[in-house]
Backbone bond lengths (Angstrom), bond angles and torsions (degrees), N, CA, C in turn:
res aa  C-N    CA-C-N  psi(-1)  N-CA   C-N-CA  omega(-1)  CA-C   N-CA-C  phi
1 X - - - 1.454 - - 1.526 109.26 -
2 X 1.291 106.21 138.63 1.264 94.87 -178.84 1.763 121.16 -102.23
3 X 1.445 105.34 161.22 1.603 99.29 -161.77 1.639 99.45 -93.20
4 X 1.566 116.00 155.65 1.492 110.22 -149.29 1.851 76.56 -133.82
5 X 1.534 122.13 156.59 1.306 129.96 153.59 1.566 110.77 -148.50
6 X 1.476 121.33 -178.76 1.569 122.29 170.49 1.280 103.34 -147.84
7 X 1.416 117.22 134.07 1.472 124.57 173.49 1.713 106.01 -104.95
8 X 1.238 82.25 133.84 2.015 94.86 173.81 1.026 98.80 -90.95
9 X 1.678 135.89 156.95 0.984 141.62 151.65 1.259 125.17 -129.88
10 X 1.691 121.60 147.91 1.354 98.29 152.16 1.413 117.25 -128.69
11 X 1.547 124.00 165.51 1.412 110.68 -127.55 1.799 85.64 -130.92
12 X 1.139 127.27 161.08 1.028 147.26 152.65 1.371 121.68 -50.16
13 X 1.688 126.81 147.93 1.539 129.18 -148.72 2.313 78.48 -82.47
14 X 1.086 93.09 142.89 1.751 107.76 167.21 1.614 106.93 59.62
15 X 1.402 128.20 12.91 1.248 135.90 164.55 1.338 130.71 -73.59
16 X 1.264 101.65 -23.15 1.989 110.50 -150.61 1.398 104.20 -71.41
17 X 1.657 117.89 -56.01 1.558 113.49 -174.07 1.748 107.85 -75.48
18 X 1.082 137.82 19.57 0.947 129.40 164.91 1.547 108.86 -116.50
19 X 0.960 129.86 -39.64 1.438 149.02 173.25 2.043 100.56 -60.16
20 X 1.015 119.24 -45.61 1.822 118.53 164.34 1.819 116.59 -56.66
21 X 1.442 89.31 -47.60 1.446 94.93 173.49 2.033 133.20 -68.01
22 X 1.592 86.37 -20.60 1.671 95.10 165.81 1.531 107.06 -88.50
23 X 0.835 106.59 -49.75 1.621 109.57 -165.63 1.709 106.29 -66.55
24 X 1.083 120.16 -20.29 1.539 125.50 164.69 1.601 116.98 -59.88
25 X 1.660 121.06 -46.11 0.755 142.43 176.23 1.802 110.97 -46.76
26 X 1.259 92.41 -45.19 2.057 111.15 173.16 1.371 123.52 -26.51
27 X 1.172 130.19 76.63 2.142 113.35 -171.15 1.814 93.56 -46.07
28 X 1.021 109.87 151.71 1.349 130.57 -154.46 1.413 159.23 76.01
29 X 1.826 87.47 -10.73 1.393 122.64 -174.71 1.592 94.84 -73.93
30 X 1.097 150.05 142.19 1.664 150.82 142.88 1.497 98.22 -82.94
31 X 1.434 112.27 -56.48 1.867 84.71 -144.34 2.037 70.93 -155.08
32 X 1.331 109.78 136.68 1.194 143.11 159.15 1.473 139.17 -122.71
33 X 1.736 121.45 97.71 1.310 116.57 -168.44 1.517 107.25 -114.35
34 X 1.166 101.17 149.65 1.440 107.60 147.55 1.665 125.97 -65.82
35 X 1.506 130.91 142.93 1.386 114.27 -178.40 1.660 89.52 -149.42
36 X 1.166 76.09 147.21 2.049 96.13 162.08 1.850 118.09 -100.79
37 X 1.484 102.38 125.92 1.640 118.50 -172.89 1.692 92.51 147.53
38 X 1.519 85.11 -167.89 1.869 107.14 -175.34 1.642 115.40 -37.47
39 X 1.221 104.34 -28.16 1.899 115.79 -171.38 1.787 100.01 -124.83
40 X 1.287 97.55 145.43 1.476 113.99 163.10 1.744 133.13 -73.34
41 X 1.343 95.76 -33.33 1.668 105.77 173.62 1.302 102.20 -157.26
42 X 1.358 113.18 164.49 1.611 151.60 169.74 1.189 119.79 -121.78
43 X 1.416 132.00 113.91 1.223 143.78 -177.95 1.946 105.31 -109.18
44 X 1.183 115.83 124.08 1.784 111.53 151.40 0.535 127.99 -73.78
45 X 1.588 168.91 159.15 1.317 149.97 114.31 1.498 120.27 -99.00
46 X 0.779 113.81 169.42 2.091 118.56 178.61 1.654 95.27 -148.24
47 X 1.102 110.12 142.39 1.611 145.81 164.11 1.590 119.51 -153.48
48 X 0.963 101.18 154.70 1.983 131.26 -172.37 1.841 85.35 -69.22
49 X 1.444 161.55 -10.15 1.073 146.16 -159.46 1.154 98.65 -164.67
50 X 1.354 138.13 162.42 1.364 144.89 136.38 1.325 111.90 -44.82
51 X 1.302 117.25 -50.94 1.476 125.40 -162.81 1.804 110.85 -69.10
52 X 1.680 105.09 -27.60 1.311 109.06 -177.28 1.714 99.74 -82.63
53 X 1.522 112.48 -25.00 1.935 92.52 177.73 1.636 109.94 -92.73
54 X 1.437 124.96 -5.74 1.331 123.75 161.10 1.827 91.18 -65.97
55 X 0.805 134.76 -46.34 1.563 133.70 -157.74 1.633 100.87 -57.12
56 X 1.781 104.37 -62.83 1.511 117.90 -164.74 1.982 85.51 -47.17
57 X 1.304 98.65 -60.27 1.639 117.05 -148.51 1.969 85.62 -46.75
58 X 0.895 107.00 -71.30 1.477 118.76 -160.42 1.663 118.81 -50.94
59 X 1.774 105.89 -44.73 1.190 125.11 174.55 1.536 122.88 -66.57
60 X 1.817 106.49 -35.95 1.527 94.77 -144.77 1.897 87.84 -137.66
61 X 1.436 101.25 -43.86 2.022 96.74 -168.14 1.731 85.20 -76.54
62 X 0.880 141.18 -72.26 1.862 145.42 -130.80 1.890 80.02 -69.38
63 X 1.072 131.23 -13.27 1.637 129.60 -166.85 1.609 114.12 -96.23
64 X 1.526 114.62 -1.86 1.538 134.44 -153.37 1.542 77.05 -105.77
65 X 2.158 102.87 133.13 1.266 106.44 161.15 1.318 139.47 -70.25
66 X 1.296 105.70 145.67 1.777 90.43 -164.67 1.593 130.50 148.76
67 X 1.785 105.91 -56.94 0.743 153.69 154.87 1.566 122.42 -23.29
68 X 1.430 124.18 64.58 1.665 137.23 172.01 1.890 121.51 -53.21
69 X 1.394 94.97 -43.93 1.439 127.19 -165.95 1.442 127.92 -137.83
70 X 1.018 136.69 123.01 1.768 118.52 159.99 0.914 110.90 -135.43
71 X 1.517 143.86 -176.06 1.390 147.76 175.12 1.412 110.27 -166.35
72 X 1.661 142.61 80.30 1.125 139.76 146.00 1.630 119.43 -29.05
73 X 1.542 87.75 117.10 1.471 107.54 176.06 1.765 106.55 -118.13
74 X 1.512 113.21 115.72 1.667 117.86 -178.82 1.513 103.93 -96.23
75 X 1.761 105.02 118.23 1.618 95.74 153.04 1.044 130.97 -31.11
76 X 1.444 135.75 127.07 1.879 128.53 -166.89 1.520 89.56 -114.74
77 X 1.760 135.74 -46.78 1.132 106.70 -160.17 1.548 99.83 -109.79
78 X 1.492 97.37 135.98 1.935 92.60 155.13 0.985 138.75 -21.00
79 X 1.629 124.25 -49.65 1.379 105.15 -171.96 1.286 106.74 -94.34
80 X 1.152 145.13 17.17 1.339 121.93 177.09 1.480 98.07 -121.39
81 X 1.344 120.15 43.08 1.632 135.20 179.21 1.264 100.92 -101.94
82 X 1.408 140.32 -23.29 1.581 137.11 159.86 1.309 143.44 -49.44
């Protein structure tokens, strides 16, 4: 099964549509939006481990210009991993 998380972000003034478009690019990324409220975007990711989406998260998205804020959030229960 694979392990699922979402990073909130908030993004820098004239960053956002360019900053969606790198972070899409990411193997692990599924689905990257822009949103309106408290945060600027929401990212998913999925990996085979926890340890491999702390990796993506740590190594490769939190490293994308742009980037004011983030907050990794890990799916905790099984069933709502579908």
């Amino acid at each position: 099964m694979m392990e699922a998380a979402y990073v909130l972000f908030n993004l820098q003034p004239r960053k956002k549509k360019e900053f969606i478009r790198k972070v899409r690019e990411i193997e692990g990324v599924k689905e990257a939006r822009l949103v309106i409220g408290i945060f600027d975007a929401i990212v998913r990711i999925e990996a085979d481990s926890m340890e491999a989406l702390e990796r993506i998260y740590l190594n490769q998205i939190d490293n994308v210009e742009g980037i004011a804020h983030s907050r990794l959030h890990l799916v905790a229960c099984p069933r709502t991993r579908k």
